[in-house]
C-alpha positions in Angstrom: 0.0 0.0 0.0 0.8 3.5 -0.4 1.7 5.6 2.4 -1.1 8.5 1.3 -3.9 5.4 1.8 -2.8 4.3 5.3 -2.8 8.3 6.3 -5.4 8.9 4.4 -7.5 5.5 6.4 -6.2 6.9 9.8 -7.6 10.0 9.3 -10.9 8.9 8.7 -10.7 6.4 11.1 -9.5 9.4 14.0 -12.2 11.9 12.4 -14.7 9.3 12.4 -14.5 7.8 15.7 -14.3 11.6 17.5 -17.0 13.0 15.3 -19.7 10.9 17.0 -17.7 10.4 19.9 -18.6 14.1 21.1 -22.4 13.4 20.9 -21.9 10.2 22.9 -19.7 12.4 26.2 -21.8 15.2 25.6 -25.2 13.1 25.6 -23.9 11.0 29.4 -22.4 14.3 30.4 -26.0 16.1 30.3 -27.4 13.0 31.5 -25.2 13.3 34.9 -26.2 16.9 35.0 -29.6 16.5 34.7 -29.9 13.0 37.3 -27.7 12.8 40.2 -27.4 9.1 41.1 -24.7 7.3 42.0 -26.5 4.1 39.8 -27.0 6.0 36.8 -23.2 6.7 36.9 -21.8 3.3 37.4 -24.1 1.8 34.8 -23.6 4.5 31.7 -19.5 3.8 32.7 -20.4 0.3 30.9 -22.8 2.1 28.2 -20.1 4.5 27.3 -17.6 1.9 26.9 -20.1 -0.2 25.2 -20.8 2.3 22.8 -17.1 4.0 22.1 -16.2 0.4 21.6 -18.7 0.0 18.8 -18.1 3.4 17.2 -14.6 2.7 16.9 -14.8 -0.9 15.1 -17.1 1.1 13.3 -14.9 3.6 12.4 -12.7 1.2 11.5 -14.3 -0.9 9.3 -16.2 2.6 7.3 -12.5 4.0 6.6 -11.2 -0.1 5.5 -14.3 0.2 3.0 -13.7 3.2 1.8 -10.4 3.2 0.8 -10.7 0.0 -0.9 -13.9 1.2 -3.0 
């Protein structure tokens, strides 16, 4: 490979994953705002990680598709 396709794949995957990674922190962030309980905070710990897991192997796998189309 090239090296302008593997910068050009970790900058989408980097963009990508922190693009929607924002709404996720700023969505639980709020949510802790708005509802003080010590529950609600220990659970979304395993959401967020849940979910910034996901959006990176999707991340991933958008920016392998792409530069291969």
């Amino acid at each position: 490979m090239d090296i302008f396709f593997i910068v050009s794949m970790l900058r989408n995957i980097i963009v990508t994953f922190f693009h929607d990674a924002i709404w996720v922190a700023g969505f639980f962030f709020l949510l802790h705002k708005t509802f003080v309980s010590e529950r609600l905070k220990q659970f979304s710990k395993y959401v967020i990680l849940v979910v910034l897991a996901s959006l990176l192997l999707h991340s991933v796998l958008t920016s392998i598709y792409l530069i291969e189309v």
